[in-house]
N, C-alpha and C positions, 0 to 999 in steps of 0.2 A: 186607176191607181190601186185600188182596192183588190183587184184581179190579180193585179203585176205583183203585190207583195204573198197574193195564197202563194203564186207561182215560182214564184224566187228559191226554193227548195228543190222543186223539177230542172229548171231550166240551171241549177248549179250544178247539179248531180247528170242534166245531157252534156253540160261543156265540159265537165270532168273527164265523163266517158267518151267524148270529142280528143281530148287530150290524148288519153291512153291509148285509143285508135291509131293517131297521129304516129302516136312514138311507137307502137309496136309495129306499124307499116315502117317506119323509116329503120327500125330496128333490121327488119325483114331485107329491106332491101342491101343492109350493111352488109349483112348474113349472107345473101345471096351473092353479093357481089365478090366478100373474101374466098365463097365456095369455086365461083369461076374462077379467079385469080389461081386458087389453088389447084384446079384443073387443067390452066393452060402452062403454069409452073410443071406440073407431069407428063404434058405433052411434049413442053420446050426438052425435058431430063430425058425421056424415051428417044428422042429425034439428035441427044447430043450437043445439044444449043446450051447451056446449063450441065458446068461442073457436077460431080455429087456432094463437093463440099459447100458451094453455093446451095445450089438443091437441098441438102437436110439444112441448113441455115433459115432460107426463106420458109421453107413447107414448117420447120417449127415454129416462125413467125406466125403463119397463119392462121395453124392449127391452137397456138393460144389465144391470137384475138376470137375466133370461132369459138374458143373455150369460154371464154370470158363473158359474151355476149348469150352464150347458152344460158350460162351460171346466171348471168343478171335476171331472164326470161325466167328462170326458176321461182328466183326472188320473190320477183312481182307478180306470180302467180300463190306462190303460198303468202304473201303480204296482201293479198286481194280475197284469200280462200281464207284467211281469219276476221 
């Protein structure tokens, strides 16, 4: 009992960083997955499958979700660096 409460400081401070693990992997995979999307969107526009007024609609779509998730990454790296 006595061990469990020195250690309740450590083991708050690994589930934290368990956390921010968690969300910066699942951030990653958002990341990755609007980068493909946006890949096979310039494949679809090249090959003629996809308008170019569709085409700049969606690729601005994506280009700000990808913004926005940059911007957050930012955040929480100078909110972590203070």
């Amino acid at each position: 009992m006595l061990l469990r409460l020195l250690f309740a400081p450590v083991t708050g401070i690994t589930w934290i960083a368990g956390q921010l693990q968690e969300r910066v992997d699942s951030e990653m995979n958002v990341k990755e997955n609007l980068q493909k999307q946006l890949l096979a969107l310039q494949l679809a526009f090249d090959m003629g499958d996809v308008p170019e007024a569709e085409f700049e609609e969606q690729e601005e779509e994506l280009l700000l979700e990808i913004q926005e998730l940059e911007d957050l990454e930012n955040l929480e790296q100078q909110a972590e660096a203070e």
